[in-house]
N, C-alpha and C positions, 0 to 999 in steps of 0.2 A: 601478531595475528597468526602466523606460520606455529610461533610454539603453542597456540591455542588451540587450532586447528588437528597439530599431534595429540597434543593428549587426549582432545575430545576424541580424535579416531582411534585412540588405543585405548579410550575407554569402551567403545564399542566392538571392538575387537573383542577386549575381555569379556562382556557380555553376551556376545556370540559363542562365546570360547564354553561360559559359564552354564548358555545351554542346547552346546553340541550332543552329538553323536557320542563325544568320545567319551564328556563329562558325564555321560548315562551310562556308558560302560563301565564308570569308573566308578560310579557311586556303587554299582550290582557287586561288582567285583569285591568292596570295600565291605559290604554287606555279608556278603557269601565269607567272605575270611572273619567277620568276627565271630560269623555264625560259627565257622567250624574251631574257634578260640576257645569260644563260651560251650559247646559241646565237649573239647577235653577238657577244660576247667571241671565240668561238670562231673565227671567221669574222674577224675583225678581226685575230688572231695569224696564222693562213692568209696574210693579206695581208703582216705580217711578214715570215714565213719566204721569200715568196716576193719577195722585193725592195721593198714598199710603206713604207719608214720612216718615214712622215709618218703611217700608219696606229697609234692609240692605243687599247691593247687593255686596256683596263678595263670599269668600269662606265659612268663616264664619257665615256670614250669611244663607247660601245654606244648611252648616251644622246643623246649630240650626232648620232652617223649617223642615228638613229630621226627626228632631231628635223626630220632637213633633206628628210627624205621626204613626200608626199602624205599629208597627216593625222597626220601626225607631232608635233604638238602635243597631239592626242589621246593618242595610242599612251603617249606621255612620260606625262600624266596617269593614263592605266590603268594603267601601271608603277609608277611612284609610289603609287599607292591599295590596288594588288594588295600590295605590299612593306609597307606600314602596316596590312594585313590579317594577313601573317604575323607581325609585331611584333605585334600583338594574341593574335594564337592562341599560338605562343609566349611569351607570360605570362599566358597562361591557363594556360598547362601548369606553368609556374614556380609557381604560385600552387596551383592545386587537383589538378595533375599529368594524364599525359598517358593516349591508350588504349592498352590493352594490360597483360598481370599485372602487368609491372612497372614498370608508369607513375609512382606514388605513391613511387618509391624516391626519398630526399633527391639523391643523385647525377644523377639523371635530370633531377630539376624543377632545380639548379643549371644544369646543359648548357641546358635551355630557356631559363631566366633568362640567359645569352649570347648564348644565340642572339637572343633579344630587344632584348639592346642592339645587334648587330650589324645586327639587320634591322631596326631603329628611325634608326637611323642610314644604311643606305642609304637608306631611304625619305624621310628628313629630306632627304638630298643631292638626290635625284631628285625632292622635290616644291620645293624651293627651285629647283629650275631650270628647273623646269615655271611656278615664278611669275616668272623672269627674273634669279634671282639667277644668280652663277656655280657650277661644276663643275669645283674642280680636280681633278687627276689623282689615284690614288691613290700615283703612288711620291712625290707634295709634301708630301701625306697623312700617309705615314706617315714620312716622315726631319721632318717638324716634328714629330708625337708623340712621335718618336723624341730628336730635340734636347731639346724641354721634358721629357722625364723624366730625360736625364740629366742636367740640371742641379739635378734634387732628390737629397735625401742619400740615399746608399747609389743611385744612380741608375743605376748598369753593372748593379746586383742584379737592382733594377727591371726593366732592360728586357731582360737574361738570364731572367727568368721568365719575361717575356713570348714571346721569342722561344723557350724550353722547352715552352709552352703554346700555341705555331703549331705547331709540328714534331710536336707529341703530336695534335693536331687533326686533322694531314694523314696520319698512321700512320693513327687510326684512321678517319678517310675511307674512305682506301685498302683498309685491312682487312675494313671492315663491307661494302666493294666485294666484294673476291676472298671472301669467305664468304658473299656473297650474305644477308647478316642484313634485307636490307631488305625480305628476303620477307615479312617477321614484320609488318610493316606496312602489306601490300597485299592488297586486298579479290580474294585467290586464285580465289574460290568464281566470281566474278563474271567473270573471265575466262578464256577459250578457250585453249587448249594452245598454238597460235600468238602468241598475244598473252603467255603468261607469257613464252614464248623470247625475244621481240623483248626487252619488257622485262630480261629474262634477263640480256640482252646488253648494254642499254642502261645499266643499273645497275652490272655491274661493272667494263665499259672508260670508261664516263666518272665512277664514282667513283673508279675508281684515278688516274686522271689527275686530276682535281677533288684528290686527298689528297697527288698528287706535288706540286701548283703550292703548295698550302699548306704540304708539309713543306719546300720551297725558298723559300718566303718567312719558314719559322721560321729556315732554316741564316741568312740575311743578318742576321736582326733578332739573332741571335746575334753572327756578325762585327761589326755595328756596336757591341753590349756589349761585345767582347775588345778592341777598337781604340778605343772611347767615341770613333768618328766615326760622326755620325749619317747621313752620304751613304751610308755600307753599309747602309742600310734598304731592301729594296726593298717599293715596290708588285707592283699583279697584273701591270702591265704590263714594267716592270721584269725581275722575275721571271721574264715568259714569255720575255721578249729573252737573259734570262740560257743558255737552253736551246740558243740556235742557237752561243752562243760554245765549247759543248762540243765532245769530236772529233765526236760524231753532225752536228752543224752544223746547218741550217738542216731537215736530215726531222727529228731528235728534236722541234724546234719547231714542225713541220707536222704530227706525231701527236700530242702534248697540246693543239694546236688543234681535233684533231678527235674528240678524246676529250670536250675544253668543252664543245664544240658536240653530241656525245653523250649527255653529261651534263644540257646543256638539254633535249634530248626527252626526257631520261627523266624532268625537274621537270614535265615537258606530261603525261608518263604519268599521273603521281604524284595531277595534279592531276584524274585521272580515276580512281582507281584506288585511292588512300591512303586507307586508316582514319583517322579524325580525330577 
């Protein structure tokens, strides 16, 4: 009766915990850091397209420019805490489910539950680099995850789901962009006719770009299943380089840089503006 009695009250506990004060500060927080991720991401590919090759457009790379700036050992640190913020609020959501009707749907709290290992895991990378460990790239990243599964059995299946399950990712990015679904999650009432527009704008040119770079890093993690060579895996950065080898050349790589970087203001909006 007594161990029953515990866990039910530490169940409510975490549910209270899930929609504190603190868990709202921490989802804005988590918000505002990716934003300003995906803003030098953006800005980092820009340097690509425009002749800079020594320039590394990831996360990592985003990090290391942060890092060598005036207080930039800060910054690194806030990014890191901000990103273990969203890892938290996103298993919250996995766990007692998110706002909005249809929060509580198993599908929904699944999506969150990813999103939380995805943002647990950058935030692992960015706060191990903030204590001095290293930062490799994401395209080393991902052709070693990509190597170690295909040497498990049934392992081209493996990383064919995987790479089925980026492409579906980046579709629906892009979609929930171009139909503006993100309306559904932004505290409308609370902003000005000019402020929904910018937003407007911000949401669905840099989610559709934000849903192309993912569904072009699902087609690679696919080629390296059809070929089971794991060098066709690409990272983010990878990926974006992949963009200027098209006939578009080097503008196609100059407007999904500036879409990223779009898409960062609008994590900075979100992070004003998002029901939580």
């Amino acid at each position: 009766m007594s161990a029953g009695l515990s866990v039910g009250k530490g169940r409510r506990v975490a549910r209270q915990a899930a929609h504190s004060s603190a868990m709202d500060a921490a989802a804005r927080w988590g918000l505002a850091a990716r934003g300003v991720l995906y803003v030098l991401i953006g800005l980092l590919a820009l340097q690509i397209a425009f002749g800079d090759g020594a320039a590394q457009a990831d996360q990592a790379g985003a990090i290391q420019e942060v890092s060598q700036e005036p207080f930039g050992a800060a910054v690194v640190w806030a990014v890191g805490i901000g990103l273990a913020g969203m890892a938290l609020w996103r298993l919250s959501e996995a766990l007692f489910g998110a706002s909005g009707p249809d929060g509580h749907r198993a599908s929904h709290r699944a999506v969150s539950g990813a999103r939380f290992v995805v943002y647990a895991f950058l935030a692992y990378s960015v706060l191990r680099f903030a204590t001095g460990g290293g930062s490799g790239s994401s395209d080393a990243r991902s052709q070693d995850f990509t190597a170690r599964a295909l040497e498990l059995p049934a392992g081209r299946w493996l990383v064919g789901a995987a790479g089925l399950a980026v492409l579906a990712a980046g579709l629906y990015i892009a979609a929930k962009g171009l139909r503006r679904k993100f309306r559904e999650e932004l505290k409308l009432s609370a902003m000005s006719r000019r402020q929904r527009k910018v937003v407007d704008f911000l949401g669905v040119v840099g989610g559709v770009c934000r849903g192309v770079v993912f569904a072009a890093a699902g087609v690679f993690v696919l080629q390296a299943a059809w070929t089971a060579d794991p060098d066709e895996a690409k990272g983010i950065d990878q990926t974006l380089r992949g963009f200027a080898d098209t006939p578009a050349g080097p503008w196609l790589l100059a407007a999904i840089a500036v879409g990223l970087a779009l898409f960062g203001a609008f994590s900075l909006a979100l992070a004003r503006w998002r029901r939580v």
